[in-house]
MIVEX-23398 format. One record per residue (C-alpha): residue number from 0; residue in three letters; x, y, z. Coordinates in pm, whole numbers, plus 32768, in hexadecimal, padded with zeros to 4 digits. Each point is the difference from the previous one (the first is absolute). Example, Ala and Ser with C-alpha at 12.3 -4.5 7.8 and 13.67 -1.06 7.14 Angstrom:
// residues 2
MARKE num residu    u    v    w
MARKE   0    Ala 84CE 7E3E 830C
MARKE   1    Ser 8089 8158 7FBE
***
This chain:
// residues 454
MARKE num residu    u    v    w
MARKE   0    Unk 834E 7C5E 7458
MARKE   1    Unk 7FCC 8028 816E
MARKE   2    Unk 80F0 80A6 8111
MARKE   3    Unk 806E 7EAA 8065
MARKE   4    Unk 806A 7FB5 7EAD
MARKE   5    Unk 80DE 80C6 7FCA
MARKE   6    Unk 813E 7FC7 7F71
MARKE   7    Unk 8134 8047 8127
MARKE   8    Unk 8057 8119 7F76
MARKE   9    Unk 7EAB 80A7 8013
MARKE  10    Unk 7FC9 7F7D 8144
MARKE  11    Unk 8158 809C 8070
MARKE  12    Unk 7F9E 8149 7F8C
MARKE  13    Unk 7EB3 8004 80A6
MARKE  14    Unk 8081 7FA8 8146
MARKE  15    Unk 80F1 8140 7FE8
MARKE  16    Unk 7ED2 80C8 7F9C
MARKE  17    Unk 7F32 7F6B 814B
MARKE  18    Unk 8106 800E 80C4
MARKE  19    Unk 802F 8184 7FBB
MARKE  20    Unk 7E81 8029 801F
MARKE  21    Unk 8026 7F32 8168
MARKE  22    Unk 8106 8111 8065
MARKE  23    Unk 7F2B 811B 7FBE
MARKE  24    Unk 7ED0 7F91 80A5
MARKE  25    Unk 8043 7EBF 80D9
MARKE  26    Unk 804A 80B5 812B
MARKE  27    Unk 7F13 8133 7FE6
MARKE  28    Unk 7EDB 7F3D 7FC5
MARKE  29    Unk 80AC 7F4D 8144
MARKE  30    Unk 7FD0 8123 80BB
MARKE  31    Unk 7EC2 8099 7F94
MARKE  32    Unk 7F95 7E89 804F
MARKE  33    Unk 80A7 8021 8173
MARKE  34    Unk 7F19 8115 8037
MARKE  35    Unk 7EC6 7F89 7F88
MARKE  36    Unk 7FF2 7EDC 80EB
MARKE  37    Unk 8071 80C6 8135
MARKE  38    Unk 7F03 8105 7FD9
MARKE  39    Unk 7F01 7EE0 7FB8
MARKE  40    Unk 804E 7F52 80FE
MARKE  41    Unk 8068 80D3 8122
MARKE  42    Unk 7EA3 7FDA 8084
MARKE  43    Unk 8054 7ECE 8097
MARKE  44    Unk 810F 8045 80CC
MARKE  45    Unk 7F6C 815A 8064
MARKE  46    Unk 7EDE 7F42 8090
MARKE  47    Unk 80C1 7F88 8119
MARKE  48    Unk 7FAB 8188 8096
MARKE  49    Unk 7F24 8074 7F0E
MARKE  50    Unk 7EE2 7F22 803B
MARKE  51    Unk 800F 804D 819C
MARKE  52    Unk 8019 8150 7FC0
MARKE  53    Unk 7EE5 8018 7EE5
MARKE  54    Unk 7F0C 7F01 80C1
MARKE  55    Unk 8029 7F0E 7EE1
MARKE  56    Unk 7FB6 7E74 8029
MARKE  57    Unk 8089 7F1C 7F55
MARKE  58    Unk 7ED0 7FA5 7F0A
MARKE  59    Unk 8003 8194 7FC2
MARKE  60    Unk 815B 7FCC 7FC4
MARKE  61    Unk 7FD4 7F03 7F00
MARKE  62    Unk 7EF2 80C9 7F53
MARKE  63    Unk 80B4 8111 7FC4
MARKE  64    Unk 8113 7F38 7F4B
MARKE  65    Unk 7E9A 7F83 7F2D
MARKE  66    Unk 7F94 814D 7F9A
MARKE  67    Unk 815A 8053 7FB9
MARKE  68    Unk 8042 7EC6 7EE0
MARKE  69    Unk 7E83 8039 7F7C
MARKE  70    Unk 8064 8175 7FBF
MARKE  71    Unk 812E 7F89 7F84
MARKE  72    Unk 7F6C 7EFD 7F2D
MARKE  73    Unk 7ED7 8129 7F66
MARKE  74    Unk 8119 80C2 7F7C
MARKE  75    Unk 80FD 7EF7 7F70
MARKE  76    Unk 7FA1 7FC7 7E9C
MARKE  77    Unk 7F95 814F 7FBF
MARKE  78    Unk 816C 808D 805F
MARKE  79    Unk 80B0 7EF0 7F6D
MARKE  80    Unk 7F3C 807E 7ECA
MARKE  81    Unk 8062 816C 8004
MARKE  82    Unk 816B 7F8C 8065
MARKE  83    Unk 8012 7F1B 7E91
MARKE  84    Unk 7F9C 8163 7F33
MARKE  85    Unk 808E 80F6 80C7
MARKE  86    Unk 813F 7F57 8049
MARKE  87    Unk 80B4 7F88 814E
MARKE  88    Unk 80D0 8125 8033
MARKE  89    Unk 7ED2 80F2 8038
MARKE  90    Unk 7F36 7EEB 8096
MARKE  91    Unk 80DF 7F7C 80F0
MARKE  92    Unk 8068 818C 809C
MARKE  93    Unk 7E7E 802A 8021
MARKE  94    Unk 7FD2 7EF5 80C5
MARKE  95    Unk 8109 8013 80D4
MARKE  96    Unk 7FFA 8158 8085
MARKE  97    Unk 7E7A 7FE9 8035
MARKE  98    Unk 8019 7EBB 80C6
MARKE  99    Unk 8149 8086 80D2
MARKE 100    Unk 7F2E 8128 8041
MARKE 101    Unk 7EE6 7F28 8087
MARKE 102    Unk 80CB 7F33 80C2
MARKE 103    Unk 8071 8142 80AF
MARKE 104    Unk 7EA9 8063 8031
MARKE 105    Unk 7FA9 7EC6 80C8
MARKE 106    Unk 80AF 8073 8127
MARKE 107    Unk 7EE3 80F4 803A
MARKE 108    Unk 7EFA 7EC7 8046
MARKE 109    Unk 7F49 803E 811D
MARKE 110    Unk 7F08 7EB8 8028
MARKE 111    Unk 7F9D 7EE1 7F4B
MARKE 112    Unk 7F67 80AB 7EE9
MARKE 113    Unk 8102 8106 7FBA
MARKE 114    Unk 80EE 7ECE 7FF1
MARKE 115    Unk 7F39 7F70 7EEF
MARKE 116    Unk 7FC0 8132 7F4C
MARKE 117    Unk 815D 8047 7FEC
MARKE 118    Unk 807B 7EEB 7FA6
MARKE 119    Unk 7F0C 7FC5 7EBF
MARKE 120    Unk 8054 8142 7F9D
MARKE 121    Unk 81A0 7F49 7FF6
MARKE 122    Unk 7F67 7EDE 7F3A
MARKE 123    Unk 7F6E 80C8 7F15
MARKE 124    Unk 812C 80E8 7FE2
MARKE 125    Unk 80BE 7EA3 7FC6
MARKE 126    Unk 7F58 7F57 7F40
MARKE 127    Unk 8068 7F74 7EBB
MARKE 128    Unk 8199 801F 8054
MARKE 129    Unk 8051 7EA5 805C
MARKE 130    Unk 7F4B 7F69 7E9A
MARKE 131    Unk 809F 812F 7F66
MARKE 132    Unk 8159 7F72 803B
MARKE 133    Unk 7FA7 7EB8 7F8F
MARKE 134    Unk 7F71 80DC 7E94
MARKE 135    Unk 812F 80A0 8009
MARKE 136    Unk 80B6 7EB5 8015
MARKE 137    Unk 7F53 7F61 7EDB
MARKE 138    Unk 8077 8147 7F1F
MARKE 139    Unk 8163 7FF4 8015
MARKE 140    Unk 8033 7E7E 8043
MARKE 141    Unk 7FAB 7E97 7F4D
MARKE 142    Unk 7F41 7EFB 80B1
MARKE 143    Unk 80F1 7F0E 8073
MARKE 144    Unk 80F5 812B 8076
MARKE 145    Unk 7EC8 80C8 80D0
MARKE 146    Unk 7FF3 7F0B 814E
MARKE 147    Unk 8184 8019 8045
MARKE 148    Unk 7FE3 819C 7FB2
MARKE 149    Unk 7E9B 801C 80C2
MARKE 150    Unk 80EA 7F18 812F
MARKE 151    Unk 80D8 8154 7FFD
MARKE 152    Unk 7F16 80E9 809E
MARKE 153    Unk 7F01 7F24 8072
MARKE 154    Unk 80DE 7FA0 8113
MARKE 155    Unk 7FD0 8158 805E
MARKE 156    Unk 7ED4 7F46 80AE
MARKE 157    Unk 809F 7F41 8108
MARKE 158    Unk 8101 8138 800B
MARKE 159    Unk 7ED3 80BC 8058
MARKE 160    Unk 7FB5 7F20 8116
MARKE 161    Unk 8130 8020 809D
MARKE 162    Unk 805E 817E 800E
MARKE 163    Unk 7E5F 8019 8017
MARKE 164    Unk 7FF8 7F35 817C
MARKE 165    Unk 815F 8050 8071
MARKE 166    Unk 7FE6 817D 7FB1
MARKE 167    Unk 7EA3 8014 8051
MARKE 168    Unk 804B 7F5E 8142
MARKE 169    Unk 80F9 80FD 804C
MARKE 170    Unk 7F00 811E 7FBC
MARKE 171    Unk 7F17 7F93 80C0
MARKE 172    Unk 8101 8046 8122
MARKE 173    Unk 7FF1 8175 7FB1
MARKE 174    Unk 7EC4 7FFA 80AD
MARKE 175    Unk 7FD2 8180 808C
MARKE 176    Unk 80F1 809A 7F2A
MARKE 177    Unk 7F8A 8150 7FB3
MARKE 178    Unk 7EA7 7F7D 80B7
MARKE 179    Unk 7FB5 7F35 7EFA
MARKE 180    Unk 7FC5 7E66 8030
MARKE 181    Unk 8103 7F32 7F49
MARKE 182    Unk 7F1D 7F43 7F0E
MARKE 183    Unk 7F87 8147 7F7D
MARKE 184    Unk 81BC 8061 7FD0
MARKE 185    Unk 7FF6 7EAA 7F30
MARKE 186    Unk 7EF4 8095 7F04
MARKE 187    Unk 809B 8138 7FF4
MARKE 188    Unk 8170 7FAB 7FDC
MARKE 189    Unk 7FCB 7ED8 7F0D
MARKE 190    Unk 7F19 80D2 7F0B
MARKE 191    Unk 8102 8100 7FCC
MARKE 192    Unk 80C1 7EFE 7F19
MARKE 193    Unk 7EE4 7FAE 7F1A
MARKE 194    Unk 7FE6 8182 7FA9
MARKE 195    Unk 818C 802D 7FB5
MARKE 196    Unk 7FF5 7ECD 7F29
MARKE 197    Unk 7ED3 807E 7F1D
MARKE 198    Unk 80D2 8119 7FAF
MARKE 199    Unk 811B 7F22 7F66
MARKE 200    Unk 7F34 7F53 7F80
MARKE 201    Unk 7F98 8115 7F0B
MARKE 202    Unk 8161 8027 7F64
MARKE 203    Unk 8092 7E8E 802F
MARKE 204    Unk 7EF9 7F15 7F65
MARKE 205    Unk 8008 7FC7 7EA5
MARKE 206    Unk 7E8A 7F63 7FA5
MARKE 207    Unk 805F 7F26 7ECB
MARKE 208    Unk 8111 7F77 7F47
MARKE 209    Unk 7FF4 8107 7EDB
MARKE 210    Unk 8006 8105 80D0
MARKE 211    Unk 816A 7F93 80BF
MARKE 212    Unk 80FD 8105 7F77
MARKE 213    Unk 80CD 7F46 80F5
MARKE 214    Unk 8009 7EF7 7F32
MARKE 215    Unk 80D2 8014 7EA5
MARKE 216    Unk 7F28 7FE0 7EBF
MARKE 217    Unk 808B 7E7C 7FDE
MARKE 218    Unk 7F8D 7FA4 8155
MARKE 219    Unk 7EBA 80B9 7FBD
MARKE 220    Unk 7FCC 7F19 7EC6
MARKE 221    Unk 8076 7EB4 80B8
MARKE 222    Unk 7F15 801C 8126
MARKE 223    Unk 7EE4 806F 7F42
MARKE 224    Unk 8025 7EE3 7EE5
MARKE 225    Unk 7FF7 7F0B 8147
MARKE 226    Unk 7EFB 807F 8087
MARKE 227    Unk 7F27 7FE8 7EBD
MARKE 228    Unk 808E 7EC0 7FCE
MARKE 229    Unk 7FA0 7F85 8150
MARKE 230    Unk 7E60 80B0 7FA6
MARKE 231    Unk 802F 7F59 7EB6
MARKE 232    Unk 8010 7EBC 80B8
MARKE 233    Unk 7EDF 8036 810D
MARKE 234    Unk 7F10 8056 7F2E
MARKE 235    Unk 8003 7EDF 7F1B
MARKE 236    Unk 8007 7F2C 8112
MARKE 237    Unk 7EDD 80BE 80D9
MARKE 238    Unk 7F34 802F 7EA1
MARKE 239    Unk 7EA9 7F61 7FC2
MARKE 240    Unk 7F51 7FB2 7EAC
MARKE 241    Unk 7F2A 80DF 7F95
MARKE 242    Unk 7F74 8153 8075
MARKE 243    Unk 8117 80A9 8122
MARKE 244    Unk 7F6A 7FED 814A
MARKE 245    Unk 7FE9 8146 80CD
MARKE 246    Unk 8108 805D 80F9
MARKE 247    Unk 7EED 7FC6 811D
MARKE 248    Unk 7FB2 7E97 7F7A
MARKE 249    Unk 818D 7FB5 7FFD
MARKE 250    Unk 8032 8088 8158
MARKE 251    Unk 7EBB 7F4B 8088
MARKE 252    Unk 8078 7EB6 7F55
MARKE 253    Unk 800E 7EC9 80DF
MARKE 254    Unk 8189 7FF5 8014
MARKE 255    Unk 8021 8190 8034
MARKE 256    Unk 7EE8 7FC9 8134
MARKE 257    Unk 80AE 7EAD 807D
MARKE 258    Unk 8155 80B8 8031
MARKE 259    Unk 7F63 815A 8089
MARKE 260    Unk 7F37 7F14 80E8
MARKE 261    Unk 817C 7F48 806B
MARKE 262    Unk 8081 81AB 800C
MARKE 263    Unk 7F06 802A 80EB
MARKE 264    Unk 804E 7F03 80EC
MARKE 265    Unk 816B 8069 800E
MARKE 266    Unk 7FD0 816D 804C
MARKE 267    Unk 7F01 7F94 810C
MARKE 268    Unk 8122 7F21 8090
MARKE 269    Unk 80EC 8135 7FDB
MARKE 270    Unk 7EEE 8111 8087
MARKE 271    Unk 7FC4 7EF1 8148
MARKE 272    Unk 8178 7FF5 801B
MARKE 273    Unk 805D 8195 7FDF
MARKE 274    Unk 7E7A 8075 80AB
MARKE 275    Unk 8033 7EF7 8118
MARKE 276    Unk 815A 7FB0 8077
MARKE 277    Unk 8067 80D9 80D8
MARKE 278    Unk 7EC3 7FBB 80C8
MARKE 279    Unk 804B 7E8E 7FEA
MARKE 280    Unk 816D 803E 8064
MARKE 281    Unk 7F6A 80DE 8116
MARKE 282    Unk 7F2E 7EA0 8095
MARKE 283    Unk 8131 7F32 7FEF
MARKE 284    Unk 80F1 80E2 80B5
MARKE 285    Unk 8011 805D 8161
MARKE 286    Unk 7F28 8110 8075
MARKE 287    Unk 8089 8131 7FFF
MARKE 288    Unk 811A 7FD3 7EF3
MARKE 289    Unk 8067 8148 7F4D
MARKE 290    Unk 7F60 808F 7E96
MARKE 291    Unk 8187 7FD7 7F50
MARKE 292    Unk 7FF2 7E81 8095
MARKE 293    Unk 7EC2 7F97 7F85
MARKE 294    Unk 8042 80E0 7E9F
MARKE 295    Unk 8155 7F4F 7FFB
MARKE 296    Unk 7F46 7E82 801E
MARKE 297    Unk 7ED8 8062 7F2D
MARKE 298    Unk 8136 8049 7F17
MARKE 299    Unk 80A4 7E7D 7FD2
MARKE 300    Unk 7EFA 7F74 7F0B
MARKE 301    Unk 802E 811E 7F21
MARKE 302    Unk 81B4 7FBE 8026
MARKE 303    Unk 7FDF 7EC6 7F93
MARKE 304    Unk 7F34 8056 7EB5
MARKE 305    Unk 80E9 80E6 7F81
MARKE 306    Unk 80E5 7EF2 7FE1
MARKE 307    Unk 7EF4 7F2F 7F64
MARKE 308    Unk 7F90 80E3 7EEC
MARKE 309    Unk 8123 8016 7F12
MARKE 310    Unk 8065 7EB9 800E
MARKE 311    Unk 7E7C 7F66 7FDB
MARKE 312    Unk 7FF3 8109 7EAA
MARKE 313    Unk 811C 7FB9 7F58
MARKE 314    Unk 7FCD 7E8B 8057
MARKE 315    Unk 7E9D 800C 7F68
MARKE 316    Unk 8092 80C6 7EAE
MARKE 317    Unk 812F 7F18 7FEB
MARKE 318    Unk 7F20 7ED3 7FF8
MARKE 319    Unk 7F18 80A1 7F17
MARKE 320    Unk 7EF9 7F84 80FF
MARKE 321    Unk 7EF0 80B9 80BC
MARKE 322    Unk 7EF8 7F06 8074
MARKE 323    Unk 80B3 7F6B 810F
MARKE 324    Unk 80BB 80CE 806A
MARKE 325    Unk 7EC5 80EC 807E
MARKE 326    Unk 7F00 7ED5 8027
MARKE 327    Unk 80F9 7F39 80EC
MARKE 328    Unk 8062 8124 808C
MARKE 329    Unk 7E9E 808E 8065
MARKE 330    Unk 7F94 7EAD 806D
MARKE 331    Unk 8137 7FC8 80E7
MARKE 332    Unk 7FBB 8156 809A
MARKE 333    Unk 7EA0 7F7F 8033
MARKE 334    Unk 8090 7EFB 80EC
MARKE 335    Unk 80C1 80D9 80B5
MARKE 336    Unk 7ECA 80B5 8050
MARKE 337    Unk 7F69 7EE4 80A8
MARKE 338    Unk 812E 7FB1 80C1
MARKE 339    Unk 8012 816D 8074
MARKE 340    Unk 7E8C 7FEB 8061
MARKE 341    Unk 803E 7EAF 80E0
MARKE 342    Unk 814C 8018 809A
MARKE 343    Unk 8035 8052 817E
MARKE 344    Unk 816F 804F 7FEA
MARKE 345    Unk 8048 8162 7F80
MARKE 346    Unk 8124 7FBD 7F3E
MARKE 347    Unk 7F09 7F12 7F4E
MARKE 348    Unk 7F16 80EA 7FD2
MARKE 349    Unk 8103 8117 7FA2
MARKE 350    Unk 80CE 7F17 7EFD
MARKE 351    Unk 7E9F 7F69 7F2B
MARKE 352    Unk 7FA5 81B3 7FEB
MARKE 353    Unk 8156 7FF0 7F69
MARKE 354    Unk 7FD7 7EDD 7F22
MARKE 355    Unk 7EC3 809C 7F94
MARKE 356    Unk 8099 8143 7F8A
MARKE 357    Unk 8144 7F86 7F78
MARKE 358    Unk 7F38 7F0D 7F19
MARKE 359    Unk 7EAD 80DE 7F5C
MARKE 360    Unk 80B6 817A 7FED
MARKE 361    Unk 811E 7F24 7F3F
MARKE 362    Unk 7F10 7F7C 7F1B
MARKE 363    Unk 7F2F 816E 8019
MARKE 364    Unk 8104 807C 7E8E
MARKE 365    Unk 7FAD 7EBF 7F6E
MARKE 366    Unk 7E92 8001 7FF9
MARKE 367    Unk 801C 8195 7FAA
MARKE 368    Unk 807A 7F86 7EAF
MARKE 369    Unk 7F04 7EE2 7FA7
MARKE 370    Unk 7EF5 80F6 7F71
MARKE 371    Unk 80F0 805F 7EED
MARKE 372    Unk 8011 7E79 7FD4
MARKE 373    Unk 7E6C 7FE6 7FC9
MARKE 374    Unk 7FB3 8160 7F65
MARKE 375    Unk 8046 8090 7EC9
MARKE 376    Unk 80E5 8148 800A
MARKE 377    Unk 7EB9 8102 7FC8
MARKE 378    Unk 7F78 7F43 814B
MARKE 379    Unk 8125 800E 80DF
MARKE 380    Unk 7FAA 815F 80BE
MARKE 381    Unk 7EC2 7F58 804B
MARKE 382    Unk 8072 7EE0 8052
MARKE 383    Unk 8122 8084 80DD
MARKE 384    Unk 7EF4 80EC 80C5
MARKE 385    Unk 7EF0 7EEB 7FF7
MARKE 386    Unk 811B 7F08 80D3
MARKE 387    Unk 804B 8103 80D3
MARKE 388    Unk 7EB1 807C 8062
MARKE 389    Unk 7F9D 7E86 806E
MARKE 390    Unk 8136 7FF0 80C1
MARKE 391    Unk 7F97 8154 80AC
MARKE 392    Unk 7E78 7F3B 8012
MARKE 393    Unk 80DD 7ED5 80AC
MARKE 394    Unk 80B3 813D 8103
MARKE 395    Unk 7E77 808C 804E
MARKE 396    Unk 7F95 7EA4 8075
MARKE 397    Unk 813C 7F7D 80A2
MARKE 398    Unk 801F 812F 813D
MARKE 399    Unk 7E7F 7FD1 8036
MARKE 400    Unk 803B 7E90 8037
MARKE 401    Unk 811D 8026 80DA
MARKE 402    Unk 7F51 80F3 80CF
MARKE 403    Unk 7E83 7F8D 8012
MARKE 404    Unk 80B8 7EBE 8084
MARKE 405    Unk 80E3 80A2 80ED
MARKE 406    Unk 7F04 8083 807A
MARKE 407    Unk 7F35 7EE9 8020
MARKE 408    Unk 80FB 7EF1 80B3
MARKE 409    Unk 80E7 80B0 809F
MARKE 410    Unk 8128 7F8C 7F26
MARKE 411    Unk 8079 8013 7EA7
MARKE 412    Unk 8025 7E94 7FEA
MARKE 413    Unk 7EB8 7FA1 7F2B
MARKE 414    Unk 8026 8147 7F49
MARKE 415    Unk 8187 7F6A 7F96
MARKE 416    Unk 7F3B 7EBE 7FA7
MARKE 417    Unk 7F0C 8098 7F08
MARKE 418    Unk 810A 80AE 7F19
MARKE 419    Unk 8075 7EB4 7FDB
MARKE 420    Unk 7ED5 7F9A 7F7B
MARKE 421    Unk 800C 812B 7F22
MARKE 422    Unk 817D 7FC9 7F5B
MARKE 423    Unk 7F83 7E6E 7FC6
MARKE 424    Unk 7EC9 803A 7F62
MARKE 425    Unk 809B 814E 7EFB
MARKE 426    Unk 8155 7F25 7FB7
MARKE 427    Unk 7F21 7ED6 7FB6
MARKE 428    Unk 7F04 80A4 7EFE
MARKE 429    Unk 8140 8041 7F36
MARKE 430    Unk 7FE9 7E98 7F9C
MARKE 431    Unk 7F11 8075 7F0B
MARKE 432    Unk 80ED 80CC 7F4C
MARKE 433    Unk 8081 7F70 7EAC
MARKE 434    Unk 817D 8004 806B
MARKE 435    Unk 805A 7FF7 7E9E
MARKE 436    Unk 7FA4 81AD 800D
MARKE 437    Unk 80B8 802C 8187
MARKE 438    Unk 8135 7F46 7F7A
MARKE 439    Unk 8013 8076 7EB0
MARKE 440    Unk 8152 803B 7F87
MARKE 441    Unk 80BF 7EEA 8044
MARKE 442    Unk 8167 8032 7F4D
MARKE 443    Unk 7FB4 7EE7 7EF9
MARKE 444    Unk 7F55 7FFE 7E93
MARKE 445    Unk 7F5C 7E6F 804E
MARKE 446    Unk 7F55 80E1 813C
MARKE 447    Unk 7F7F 8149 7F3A
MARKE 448    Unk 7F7A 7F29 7F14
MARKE 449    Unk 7F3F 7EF1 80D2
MARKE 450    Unk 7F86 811F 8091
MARKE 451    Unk 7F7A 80B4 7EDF
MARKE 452    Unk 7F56 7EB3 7FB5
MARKE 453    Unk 7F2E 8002 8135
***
């Protein structure tokens, strides 16, 4: 019997049990999430000083965001790896104060290279946290509840976007304090977080169900009968005659490499939008407008997907329906791209970069949970790091683009044009997913078993 099919009652009683895991960790992961993006993407907005001050054009600028997803990307699965045996609650306190410490240590850049050296020393620090909370995710929740509980802290990345350009604009102002230049304050101050965090982290998280003394022995025994229920169910459906295939077969599989590839093309999107907007904000304003103005502006896309998020998430589990709503979504971000990239008028311009963000990091928690939908259980930290590190490939590529063709014209305009192309051509190779595995679960028997005839 799957999770869906379970009688009222049951259901009732699992929802209590979520809803008490939700209340635990909900808004922590939030907040360790918050974090993460502002000390990955602070970069960008330090650059408006930073890359006078360091010589640094905007190609170099763009590279450095490259080697900093490629280190990433070298060092995902094999921490998502130690983070499934050793647990999330050491895991996650390692990585945190190592990559808060690094952050800190990027104020002491001195040129181009020290930039870059710096910083892959934060990706590497880093690496492995954001597929970690999607792992962690998959242990204490059942598929069709993950994309509504992943919507709670992954709004932490529009969050991020906000407090990251609005505070970091406002640091940037303290600009002699202490003799030091202000972008080097916004690696400083925003590291010390990171640290603090790791600590609590130590004594807060609680790395599997079974281990939850928080949880009374009944809820123990509800959540972990659902979530063997819910395994139960993906593996017969994921299962192939004969000999098991390897867990590097399964992850390399055409569906697992059609959705990584779609991944990819959304972080890009999101790396262009947090690597490059304040820079783009910076050629549409007047000269001479203040840091806190142009953080403040470079802040409204990210606003408006906060909003977006929740609703899109719950939407998506409430319909029991995943292809559209991160297909459609991805492919009418795509067009806002190319409006973006052709429009004159700045509040054009501005309100497509908003349509573009609102509509792929809303459908971001939604494709997180798809390789749960195509994997069996055994493959899922694989899987999970596998996505993530394509989405970091798609982050490498994207900042290059932008800046080689900066550089190049003189505008971002073309450079706005080709992640268009991008989001179209990743949303449209999910075609070639069976939908039957993305939407599985649909809340009636006539469904579950036309699809186990397939």
């Amino acid at each position: 019997m799957s999770v869906i099919e379970q009688s009222s009652e049951e259901r009732s009683k699992l929802d209590r049990v979520l809803r008490k895991v939700s209340r635990r960790f909900v808004w922590f992961l939030f907040l360790l999430f918050v974090i993460n993006y502002i000390d990955r993407g602070n970069v960008g907005i330090a650059a408006l000083s930073m890359n006078h001050d360091l010589g640094i054009s905007a190609s170099i600028f763009g590279l450095s965001l490259t080697i900093f997803s490629i280190a990433y990307a070298i060092c995902e699965i094999p921490s998502n790896m130690v983070l499934a045996k050793v647990g999330a609650r050491r895991w996650f306190a390692r990585i945190m104060v190592t990559w808060g410490l690094a952050t800190m240590a990027v104020a002491l850049a001195w040129g181009p290279t020290s930039l870059i050296a710096f910083r892959t020393i934060v990706a590497i620090a880093e690496a492995g946290f954001a597929p970690g909370l999607v792992l962690f995710v998959t242990l204490w929740y059942p598929q069709f509840y993950r994309a509504s509980a992943q919507s709670g802290f992954m709004i932490s990345q529009p969050v991020a976007g906000v407090l990251g350009t609005t505070v970091g604009g406002l640091i940037l102002g303290m600009t002699g304090f202490l003799g030091l230049a202000g972008w080097r304050w916004l690696f400083i101050i925003e590291g010390v977080p990171a640290v603090i965090l790791g600590v609590i982290c130590w004594f807060y998280l609680t790395s599997r169900p079974s281990e939850a003394k928080w949880l009374s022995a009944d809820e123990r025994a509800t959540l972990e009968a659902a979530l063997k229920r819910d395994a139960e169910e993906r593996e017969t459906m994921v299962a192939t005659a004969g000999e098991r295939p390897s867990i590097l077969t399964l992850v390399l599989s055409k569906d697992m490499l059609i959705l990584s590839f779609c991944f990819g093309c959304m972080v890009a999107n999101y790396s262009a939008l947090g690597g490059w907007m304040p820079q783009i904000v910076r050629d549409i304003v007047p000269p001479h407008t203040p840091y806190w103005q142009i953080g403040l502006i470079s802040a409204i896309p990210s606003l408006f997907t906060i909003a977006a998020i929740p609703f899109w998430c719950v939407h998506s589990d409430r319909r029991k329906e995943k292809f559209w709503h991160s297909v459609g979504a991805v492919l009418l971000g795509a067009v806002a791209w190319e409006i973006a990239a052709v429009s004159p008028l700045p509040q054009v311009r501005l309100t497509a970069l908003v349509v573009a963000s609102v509509t792929t990091i809303a459908a971001w928690p939604i494709v997180f949970t798809m390789p749960a939908a195509v994997l069996p259980r055994s493959a899922h930290p694989a899987g999970i790091a596998f996505l993530n590190t394509v989405g970091i490939g798609g982050a490498a590529v994207s900042p290059l683009i932008m800046g080689i063709i900066r550089d190049t014209t003189g505008t971002f305009g073309p450079a706005m044009a080709m992640m268009g192309v991008i989001l179209a051509v990743g949303s449209g190779l999910v075609f070639f997913v069976p939908r039957r595995l993305l939407n599985a679960g649909a809340p009636t028997r006539p469904a579950l078993a036309a699809q186990a005839g397939d």
